[in-house]
PDB file of N, CA, C and O in Angstrom:
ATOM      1  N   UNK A   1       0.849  -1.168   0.000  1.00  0.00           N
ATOM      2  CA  UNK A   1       0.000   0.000   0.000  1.00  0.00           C
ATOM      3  C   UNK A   1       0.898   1.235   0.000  1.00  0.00           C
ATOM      4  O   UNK A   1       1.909   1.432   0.673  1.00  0.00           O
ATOM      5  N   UNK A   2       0.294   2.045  -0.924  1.00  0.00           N
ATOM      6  CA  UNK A   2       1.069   3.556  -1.010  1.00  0.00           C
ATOM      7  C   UNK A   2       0.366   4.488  -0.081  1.00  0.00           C
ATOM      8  O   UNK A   2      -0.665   4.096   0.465  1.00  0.00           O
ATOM      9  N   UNK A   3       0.781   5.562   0.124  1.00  0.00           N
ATOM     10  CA  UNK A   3       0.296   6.673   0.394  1.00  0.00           C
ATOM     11  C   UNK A   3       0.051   7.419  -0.168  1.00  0.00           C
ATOM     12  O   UNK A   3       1.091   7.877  -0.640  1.00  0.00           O
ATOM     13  N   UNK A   4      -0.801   7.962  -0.506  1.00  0.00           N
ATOM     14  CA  UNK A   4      -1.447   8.404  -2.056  1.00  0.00           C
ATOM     15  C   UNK A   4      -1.057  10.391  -2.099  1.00  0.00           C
ATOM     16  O   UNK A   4      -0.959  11.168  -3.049  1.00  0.00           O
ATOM     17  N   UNK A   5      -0.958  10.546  -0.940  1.00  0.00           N
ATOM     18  CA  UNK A   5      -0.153  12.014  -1.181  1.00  0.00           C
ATOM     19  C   UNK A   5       1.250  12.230  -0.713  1.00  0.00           C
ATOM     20  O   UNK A   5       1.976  13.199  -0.934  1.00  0.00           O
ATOM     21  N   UNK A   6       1.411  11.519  -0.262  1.00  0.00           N
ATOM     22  CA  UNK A   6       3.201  11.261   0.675  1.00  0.00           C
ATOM     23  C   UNK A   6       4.186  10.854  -0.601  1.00  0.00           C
ATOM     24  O   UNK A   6       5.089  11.581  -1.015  1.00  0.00           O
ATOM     25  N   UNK A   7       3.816   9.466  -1.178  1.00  0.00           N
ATOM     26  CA  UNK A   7       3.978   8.524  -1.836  1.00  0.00           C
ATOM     27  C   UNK A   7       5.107   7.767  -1.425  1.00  0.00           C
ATOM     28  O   UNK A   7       6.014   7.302  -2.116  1.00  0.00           O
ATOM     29  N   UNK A   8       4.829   7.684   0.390  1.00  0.00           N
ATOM     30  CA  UNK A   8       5.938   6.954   0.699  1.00  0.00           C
ATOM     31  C   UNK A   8       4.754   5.560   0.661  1.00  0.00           C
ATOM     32  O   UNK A   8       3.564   5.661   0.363  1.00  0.00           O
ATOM     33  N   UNK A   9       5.483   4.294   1.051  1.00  0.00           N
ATOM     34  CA  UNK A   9       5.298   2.805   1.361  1.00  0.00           C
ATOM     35  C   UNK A   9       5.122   2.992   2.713  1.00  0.00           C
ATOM     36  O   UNK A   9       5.951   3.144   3.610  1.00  0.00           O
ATOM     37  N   UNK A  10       3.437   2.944   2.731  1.00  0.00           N
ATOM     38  CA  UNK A  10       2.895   2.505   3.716  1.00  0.00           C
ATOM     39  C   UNK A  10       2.935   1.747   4.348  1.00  0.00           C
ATOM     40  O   UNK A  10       3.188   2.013   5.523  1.00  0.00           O
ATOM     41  N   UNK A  11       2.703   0.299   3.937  1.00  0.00           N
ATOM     42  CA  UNK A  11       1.930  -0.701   4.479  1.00  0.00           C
ATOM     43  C   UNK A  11       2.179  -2.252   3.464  1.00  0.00           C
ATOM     44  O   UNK A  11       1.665  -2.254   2.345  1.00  0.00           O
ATOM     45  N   UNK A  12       2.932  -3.445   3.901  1.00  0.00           N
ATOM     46  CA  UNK A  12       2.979  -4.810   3.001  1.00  0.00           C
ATOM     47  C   UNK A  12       1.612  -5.312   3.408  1.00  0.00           C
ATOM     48  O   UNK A  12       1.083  -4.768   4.377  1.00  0.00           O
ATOM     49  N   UNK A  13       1.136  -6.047   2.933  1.00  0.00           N
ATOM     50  CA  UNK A  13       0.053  -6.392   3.161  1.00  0.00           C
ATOM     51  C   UNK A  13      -0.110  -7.376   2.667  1.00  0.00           C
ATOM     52  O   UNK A  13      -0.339  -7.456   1.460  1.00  0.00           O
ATOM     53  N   UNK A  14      -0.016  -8.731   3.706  1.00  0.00           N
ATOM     54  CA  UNK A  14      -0.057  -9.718   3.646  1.00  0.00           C
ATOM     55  C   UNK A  14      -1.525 -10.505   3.569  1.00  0.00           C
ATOM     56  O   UNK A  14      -2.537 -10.113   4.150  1.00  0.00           O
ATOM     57  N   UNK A  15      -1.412 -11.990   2.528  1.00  0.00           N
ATOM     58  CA  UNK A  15      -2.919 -12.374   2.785  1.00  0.00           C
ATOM     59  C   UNK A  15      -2.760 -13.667   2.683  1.00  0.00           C
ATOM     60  O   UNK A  15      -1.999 -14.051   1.796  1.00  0.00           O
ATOM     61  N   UNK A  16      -3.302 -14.493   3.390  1.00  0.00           N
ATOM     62  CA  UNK A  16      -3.601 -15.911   3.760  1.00  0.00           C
ATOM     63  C   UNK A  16      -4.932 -16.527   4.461  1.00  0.00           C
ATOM     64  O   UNK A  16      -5.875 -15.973   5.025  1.00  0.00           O
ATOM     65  N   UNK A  17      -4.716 -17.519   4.272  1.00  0.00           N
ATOM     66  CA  UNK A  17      -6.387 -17.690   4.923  1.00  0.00           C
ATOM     67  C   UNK A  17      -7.430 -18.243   3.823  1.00  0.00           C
ATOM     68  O   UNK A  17      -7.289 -17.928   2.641  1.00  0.00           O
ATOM     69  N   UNK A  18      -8.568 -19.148   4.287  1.00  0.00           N
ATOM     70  CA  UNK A  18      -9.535 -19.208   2.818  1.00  0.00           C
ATOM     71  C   UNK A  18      -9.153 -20.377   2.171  1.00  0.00           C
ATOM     72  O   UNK A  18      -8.300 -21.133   2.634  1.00  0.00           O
ATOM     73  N   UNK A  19      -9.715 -20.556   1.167  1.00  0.00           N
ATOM     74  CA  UNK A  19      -9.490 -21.355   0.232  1.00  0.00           C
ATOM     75  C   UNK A  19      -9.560 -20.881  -1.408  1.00  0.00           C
ATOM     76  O   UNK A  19     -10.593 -20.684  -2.048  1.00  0.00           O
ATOM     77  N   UNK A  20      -8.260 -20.767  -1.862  1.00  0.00           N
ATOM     78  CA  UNK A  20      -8.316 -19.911  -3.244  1.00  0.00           C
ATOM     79  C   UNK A  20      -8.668 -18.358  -3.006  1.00  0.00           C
ATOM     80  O   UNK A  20      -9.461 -17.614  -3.583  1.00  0.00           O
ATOM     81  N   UNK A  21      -8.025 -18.209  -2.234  1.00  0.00           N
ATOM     82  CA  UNK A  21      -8.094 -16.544  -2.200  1.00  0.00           C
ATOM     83  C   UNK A  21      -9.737 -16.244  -1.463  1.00  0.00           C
ATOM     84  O   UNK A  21      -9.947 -15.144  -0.952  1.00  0.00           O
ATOM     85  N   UNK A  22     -10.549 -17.044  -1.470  1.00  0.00           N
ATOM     86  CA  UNK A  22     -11.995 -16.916  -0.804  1.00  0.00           C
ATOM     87  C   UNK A  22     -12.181 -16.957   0.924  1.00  0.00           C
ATOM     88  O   UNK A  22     -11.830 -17.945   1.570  1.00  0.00           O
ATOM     89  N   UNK A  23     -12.652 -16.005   1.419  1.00  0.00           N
ATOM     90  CA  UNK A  23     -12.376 -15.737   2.450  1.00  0.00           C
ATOM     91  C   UNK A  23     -11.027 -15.676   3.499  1.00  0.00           C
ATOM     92  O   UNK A  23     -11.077 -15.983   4.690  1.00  0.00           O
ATOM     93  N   UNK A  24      -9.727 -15.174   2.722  1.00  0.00           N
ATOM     94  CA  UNK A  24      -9.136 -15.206   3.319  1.00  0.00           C
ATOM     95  C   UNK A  24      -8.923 -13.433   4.173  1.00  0.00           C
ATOM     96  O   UNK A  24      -9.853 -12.628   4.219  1.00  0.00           O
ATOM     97  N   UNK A  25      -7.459 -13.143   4.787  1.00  0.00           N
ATOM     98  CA  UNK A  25      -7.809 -12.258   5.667  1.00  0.00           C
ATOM     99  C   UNK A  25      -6.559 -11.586   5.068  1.00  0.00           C
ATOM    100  O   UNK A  25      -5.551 -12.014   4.505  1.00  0.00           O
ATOM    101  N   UNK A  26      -7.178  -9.935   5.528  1.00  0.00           N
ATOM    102  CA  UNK A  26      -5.714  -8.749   4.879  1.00  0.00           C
ATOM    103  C   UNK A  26      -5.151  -8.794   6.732  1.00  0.00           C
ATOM    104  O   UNK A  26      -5.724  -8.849   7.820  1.00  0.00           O
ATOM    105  N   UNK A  27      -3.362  -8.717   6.120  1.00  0.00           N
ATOM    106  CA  UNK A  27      -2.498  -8.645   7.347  1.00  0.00           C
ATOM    107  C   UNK A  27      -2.017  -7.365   6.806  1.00  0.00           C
ATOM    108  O   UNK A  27      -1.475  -7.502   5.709  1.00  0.00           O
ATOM    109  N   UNK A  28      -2.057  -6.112   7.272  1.00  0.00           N
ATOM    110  CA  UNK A  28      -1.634  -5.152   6.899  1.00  0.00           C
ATOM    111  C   UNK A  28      -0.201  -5.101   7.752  1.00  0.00           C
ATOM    112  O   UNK A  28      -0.342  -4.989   8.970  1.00  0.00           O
ATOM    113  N   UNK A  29       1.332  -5.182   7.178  1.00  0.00           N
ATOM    114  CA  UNK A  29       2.373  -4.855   8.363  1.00  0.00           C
ATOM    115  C   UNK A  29       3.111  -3.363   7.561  1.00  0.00           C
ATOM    116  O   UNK A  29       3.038  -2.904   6.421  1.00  0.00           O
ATOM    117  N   UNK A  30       3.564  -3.094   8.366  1.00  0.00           N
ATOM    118  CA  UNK A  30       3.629  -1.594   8.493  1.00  0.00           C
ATOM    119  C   UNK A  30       5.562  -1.884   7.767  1.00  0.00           C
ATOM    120  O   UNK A  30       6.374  -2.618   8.331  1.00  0.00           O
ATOM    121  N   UNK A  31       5.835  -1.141   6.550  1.00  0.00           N
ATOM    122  CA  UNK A  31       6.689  -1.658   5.737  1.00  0.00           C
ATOM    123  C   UNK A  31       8.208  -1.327   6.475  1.00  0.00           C
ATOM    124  O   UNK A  31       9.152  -1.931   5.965  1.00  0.00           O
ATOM    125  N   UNK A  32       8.518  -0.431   7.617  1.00  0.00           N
ATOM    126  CA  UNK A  32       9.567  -0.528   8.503  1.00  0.00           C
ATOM    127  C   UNK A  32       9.843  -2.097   8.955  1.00  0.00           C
ATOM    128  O   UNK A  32      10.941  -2.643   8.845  1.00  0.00           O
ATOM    129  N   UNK A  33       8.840  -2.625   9.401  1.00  0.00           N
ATOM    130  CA  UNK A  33       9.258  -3.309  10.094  1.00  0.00           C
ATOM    131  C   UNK A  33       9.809  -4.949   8.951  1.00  0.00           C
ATOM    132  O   UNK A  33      10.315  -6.003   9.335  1.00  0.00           O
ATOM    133  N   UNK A  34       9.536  -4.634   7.949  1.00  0.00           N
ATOM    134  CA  UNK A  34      10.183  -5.981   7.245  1.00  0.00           C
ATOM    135  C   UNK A  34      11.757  -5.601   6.495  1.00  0.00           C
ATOM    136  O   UNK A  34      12.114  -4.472   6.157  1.00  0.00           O
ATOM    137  N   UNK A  35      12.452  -6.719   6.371  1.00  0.00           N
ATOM    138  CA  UNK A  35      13.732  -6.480   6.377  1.00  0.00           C
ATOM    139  C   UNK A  35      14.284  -7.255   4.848  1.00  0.00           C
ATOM    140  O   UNK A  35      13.783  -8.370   4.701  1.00  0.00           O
ATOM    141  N   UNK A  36      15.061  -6.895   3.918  1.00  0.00           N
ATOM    142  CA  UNK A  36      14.775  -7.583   2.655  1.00  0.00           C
ATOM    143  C   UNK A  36      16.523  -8.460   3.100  1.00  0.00           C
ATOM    144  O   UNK A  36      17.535  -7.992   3.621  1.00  0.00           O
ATOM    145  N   UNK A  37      16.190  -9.887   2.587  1.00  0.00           N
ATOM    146  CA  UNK A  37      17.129 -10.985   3.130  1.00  0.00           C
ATOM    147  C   UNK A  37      17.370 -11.350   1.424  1.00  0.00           C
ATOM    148  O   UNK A  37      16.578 -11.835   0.617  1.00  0.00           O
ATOM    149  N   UNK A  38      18.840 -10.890   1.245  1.00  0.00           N
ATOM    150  CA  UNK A  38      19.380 -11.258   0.101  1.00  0.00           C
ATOM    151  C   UNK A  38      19.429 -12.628  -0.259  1.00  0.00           C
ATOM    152  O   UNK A  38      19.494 -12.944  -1.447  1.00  0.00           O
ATOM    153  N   UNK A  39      19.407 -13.421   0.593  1.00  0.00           N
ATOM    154  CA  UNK A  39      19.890 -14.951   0.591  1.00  0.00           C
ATOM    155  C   UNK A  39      18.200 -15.580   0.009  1.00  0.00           C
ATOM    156  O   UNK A  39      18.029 -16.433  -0.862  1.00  0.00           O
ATOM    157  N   UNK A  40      16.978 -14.758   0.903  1.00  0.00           N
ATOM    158  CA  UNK A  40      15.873 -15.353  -0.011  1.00  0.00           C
ATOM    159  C   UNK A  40      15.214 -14.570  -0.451  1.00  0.00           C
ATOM    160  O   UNK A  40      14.089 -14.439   0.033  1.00  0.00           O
ATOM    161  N   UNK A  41      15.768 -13.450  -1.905  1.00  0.00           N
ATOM    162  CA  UNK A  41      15.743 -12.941  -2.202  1.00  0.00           C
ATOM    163  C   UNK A  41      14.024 -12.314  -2.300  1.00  0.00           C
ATOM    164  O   UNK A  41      13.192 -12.233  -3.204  1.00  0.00           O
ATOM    165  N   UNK A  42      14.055 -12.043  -1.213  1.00  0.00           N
ATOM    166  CA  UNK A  42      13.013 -11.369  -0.733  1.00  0.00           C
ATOM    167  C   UNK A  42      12.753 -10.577   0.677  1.00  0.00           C
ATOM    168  O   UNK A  42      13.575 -10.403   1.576  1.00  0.00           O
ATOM    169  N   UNK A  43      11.703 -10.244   0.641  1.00  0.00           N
ATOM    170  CA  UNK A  43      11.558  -9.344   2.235  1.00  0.00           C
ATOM    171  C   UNK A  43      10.694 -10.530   3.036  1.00  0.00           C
ATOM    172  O   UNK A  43       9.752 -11.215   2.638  1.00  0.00           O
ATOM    173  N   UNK A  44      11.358 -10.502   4.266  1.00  0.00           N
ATOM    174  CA  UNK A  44      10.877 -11.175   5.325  1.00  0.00           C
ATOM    175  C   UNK A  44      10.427 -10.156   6.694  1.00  0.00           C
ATOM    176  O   UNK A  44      10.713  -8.963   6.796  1.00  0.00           O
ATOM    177  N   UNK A  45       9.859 -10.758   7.423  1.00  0.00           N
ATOM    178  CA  UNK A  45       9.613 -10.069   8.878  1.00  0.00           C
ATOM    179  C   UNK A  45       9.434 -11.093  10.176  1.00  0.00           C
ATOM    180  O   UNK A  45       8.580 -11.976  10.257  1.00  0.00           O
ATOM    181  N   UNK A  46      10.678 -10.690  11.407  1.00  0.00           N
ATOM    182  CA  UNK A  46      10.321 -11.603  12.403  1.00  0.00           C
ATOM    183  C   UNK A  46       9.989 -11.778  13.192  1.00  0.00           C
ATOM    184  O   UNK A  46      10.399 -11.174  14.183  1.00  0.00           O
ATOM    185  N   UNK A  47       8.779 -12.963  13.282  1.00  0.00           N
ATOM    186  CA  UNK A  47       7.429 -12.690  14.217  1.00  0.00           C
ATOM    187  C   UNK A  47       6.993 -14.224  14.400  1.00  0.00           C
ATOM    188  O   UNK A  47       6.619 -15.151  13.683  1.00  0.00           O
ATOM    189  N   UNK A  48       7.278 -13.950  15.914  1.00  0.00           N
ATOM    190  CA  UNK A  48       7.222 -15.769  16.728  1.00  0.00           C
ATOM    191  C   UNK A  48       5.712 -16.235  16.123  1.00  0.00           C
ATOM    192  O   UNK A  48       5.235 -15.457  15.297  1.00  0.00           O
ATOM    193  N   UNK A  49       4.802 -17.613  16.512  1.00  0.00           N
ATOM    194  CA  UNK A  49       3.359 -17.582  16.290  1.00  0.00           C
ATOM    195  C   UNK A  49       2.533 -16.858  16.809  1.00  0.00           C
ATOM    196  O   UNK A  49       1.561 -16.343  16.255  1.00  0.00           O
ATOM    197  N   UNK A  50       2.916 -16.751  18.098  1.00  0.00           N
ATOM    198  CA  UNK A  50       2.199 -16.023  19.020  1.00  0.00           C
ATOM    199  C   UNK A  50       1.447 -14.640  18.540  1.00  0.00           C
ATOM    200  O   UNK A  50       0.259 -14.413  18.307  1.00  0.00           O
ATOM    201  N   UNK A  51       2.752 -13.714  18.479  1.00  0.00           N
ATOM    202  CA  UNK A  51       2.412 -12.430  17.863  1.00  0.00           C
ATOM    203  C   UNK A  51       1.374 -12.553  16.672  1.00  0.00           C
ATOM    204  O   UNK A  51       0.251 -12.047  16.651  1.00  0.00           O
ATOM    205  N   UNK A  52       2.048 -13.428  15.549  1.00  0.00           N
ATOM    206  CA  UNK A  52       0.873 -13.746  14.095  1.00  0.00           C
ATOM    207  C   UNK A  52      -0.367 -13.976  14.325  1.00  0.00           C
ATOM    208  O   UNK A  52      -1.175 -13.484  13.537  1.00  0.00           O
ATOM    209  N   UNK A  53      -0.813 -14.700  15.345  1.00  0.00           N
ATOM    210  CA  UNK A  53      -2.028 -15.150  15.267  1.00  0.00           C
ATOM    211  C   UNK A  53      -2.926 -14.062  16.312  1.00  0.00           C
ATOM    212  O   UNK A  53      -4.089 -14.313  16.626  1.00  0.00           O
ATOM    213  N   UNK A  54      -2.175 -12.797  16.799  1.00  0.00           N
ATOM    214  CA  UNK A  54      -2.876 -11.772  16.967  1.00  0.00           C
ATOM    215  C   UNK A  54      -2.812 -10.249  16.481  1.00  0.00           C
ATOM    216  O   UNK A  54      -3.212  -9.225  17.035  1.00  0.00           O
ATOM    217  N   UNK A  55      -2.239 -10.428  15.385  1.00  0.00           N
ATOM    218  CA  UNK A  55      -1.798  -9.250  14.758  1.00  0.00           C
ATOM    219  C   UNK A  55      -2.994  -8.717  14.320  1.00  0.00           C
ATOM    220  O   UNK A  55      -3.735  -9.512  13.742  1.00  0.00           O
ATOM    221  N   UNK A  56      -3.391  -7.530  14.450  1.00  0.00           N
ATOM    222  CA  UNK A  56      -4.385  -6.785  13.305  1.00  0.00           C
ATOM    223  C   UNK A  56      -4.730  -7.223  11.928  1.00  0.00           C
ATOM    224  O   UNK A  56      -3.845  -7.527  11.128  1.00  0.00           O
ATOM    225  N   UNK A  57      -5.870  -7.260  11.659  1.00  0.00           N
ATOM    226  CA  UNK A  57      -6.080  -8.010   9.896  1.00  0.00           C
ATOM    227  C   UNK A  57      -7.661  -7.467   9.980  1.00  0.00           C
ATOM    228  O   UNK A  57      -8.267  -6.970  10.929  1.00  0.00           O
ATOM    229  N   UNK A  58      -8.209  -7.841   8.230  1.00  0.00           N
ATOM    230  CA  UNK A  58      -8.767  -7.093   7.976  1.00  0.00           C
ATOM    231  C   UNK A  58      -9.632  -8.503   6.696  1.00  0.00           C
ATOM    232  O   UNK A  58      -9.214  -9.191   5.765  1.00  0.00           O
ATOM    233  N   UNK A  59     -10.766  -8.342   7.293  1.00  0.00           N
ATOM    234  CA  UNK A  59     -11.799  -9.152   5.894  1.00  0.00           C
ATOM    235  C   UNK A  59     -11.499  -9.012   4.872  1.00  0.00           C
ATOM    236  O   UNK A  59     -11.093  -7.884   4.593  1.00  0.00           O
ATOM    237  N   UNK A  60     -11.524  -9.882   3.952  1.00  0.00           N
ATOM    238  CA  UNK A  60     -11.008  -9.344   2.606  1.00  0.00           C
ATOM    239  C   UNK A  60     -12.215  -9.028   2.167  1.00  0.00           C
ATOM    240  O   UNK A  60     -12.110  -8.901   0.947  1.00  0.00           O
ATOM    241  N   UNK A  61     -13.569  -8.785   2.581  1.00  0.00           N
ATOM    242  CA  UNK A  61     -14.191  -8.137   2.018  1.00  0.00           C
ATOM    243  C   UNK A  61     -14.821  -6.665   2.744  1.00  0.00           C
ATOM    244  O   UNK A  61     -15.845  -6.061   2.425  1.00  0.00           O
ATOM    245  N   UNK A  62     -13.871  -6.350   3.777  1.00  0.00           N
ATOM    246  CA  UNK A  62     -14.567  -5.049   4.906  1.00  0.00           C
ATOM    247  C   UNK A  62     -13.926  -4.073   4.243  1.00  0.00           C
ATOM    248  O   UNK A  62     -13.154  -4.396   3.340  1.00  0.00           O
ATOM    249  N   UNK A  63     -14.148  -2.564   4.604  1.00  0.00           N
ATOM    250  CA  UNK A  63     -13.871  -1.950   3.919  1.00  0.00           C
ATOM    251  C   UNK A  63     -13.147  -1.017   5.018  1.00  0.00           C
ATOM    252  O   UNK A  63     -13.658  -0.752   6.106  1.00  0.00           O
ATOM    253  N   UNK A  64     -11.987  -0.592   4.619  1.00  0.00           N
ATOM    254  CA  UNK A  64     -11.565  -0.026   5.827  1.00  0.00           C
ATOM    255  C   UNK A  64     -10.589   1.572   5.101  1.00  0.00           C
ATOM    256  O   UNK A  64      -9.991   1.493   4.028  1.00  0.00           O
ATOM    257  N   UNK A  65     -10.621   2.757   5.860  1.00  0.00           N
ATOM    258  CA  UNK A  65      -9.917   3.668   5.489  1.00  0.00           C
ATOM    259  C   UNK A  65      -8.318   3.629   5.642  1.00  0.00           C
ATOM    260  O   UNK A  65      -7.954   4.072   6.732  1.00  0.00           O
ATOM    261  N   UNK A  66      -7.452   3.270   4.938  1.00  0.00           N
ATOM    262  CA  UNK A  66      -6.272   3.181   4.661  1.00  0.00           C
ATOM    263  C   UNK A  66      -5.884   4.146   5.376  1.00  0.00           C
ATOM    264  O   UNK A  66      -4.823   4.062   5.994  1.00  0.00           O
ATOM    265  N   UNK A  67      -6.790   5.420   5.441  1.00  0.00           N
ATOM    266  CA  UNK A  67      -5.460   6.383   5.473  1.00  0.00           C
ATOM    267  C   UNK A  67      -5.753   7.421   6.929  1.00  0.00           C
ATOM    268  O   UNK A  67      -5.381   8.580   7.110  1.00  0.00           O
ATOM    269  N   UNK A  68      -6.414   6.674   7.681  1.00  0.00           N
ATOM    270  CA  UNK A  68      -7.179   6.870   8.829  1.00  0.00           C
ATOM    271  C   UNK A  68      -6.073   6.563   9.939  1.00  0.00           C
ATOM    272  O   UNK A  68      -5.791   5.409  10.262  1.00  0.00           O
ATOM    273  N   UNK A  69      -5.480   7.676  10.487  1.00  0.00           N
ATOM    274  CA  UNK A  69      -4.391   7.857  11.117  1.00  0.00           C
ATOM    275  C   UNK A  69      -4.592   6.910  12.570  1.00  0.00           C
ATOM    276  O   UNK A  69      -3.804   6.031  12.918  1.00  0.00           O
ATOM    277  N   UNK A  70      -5.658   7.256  13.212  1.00  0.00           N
ATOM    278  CA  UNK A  70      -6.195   6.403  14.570  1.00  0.00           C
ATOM    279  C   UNK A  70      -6.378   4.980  13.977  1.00  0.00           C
ATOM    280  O   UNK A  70      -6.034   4.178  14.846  1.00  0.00           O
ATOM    281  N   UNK A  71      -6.730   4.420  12.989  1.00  0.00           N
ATOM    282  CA  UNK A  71      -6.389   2.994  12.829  1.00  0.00           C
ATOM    283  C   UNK A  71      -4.933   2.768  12.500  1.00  0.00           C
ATOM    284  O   UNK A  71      -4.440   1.686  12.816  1.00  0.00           O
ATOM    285  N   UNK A  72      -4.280   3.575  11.967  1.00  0.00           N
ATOM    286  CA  UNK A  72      -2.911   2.795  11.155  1.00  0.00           C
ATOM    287  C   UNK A  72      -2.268   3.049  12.918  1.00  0.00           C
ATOM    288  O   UNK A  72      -1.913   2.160  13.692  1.00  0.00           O
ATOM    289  N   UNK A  73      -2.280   4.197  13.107  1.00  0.00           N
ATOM    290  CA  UNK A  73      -1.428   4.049  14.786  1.00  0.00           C
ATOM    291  C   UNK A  73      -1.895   2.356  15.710  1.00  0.00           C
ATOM    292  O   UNK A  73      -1.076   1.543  16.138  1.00  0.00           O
ATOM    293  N   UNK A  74      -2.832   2.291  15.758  1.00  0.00           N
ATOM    294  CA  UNK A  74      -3.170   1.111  16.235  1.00  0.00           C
ATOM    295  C   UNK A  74      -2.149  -0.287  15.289  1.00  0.00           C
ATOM    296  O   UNK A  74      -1.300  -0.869  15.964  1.00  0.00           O
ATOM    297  N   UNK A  75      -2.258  -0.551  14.347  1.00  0.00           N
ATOM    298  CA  UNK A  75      -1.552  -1.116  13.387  1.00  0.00           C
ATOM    299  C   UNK A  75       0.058  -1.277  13.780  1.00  0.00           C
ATOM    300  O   UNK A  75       0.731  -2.280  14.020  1.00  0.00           O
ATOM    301  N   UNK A  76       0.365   0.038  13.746  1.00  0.00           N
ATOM    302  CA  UNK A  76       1.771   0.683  13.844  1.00  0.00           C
ATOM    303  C   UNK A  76       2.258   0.428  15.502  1.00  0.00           C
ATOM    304  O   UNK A  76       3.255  -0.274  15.667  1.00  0.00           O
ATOM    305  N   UNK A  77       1.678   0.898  16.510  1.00  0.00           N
ATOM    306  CA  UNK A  77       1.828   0.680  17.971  1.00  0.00           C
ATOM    307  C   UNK A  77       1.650  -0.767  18.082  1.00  0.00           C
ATOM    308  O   UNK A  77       2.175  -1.097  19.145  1.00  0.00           O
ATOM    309  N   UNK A  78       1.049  -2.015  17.355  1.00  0.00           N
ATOM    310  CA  UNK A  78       1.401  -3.368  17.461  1.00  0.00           C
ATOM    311  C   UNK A  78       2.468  -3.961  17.481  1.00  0.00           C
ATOM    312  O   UNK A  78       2.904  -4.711  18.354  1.00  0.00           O
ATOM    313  N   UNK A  79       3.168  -3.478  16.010  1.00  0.00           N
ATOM    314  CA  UNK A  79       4.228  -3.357  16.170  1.00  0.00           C
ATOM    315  C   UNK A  79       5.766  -2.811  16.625  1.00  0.00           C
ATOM    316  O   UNK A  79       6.955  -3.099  16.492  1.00  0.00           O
ATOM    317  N   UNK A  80       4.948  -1.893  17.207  1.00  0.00           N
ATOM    318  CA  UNK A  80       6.196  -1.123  17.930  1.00  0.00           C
ATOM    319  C   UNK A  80       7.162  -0.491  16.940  1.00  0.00           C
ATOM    320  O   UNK A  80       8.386  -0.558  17.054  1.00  0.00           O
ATOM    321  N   UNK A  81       6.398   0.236  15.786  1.00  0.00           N
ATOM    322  CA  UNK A  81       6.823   0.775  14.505  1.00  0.00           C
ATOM    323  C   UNK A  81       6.472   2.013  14.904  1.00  0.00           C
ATOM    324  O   UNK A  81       5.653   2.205  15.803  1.00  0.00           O
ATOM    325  N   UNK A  82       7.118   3.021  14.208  1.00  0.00           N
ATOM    326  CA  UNK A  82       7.401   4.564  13.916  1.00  0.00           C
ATOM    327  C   UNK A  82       6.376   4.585  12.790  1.00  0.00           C
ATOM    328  O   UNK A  82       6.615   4.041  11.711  1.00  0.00           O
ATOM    329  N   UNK A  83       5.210   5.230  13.054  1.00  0.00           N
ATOM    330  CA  UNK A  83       4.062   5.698  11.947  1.00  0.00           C
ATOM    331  C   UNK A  83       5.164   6.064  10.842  1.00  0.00           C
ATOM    332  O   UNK A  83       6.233   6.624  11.085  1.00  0.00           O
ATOM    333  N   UNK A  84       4.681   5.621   9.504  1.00  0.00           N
ATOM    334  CA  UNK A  84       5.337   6.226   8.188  1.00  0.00           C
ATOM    335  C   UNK A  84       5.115   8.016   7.687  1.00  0.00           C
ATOM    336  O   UNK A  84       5.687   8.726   6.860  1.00  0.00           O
ATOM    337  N   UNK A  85       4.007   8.239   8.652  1.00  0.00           N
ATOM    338  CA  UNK A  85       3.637  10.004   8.633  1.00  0.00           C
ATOM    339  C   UNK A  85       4.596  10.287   9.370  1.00  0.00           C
ATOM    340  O   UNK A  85       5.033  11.411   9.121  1.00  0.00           O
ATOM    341  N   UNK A  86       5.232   9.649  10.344  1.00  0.00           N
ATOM    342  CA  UNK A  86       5.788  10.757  11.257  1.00  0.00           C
ATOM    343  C   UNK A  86       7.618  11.204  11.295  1.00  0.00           C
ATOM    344  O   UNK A  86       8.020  12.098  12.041  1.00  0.00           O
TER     345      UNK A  86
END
């Protein structure tokens, strides 16, 4: 997710859950906190089960304001991340 007037990188936004993409769930993580690991040439983030299975997420069919500062702080204070506004 972008920030549509900043145009910094908001938000990775992870999705799992469901079957075939059907009812699964948005994991919104806040893009500080993932770290890109050359070896699997990709971005990872590290997070015991515990934490995962209570992280903030989002219906994939609810509708939620992206850019709604009192939710992303909530989001952001989960992780113990520095809001991308600030």
């Amino acid at each position: 997710m972008i920030d549509k007037k900043s145009g910094k990188v908001a938000y990775a936004v992870m999705s799992f859950g469901g079957f075939l993409g059907i009812g699964s769930d948005l994991y919104p993580l806040p893009w500080s906190v993932l770290d890109y690991d050359t070896a699997e040439s990709g971005y990872v983030v590290d997070l015991d089960k515990e934490t995962l299975e209570k992280v903030p997420r989002v219906a994939a069919d609810e509708r939620v304001d992206w850019a709604d500062q009192a939710w992303g702080r909530e989001v952001h204070d989960y992780y113990r991340a520095t809001p991308y506004w600030m």
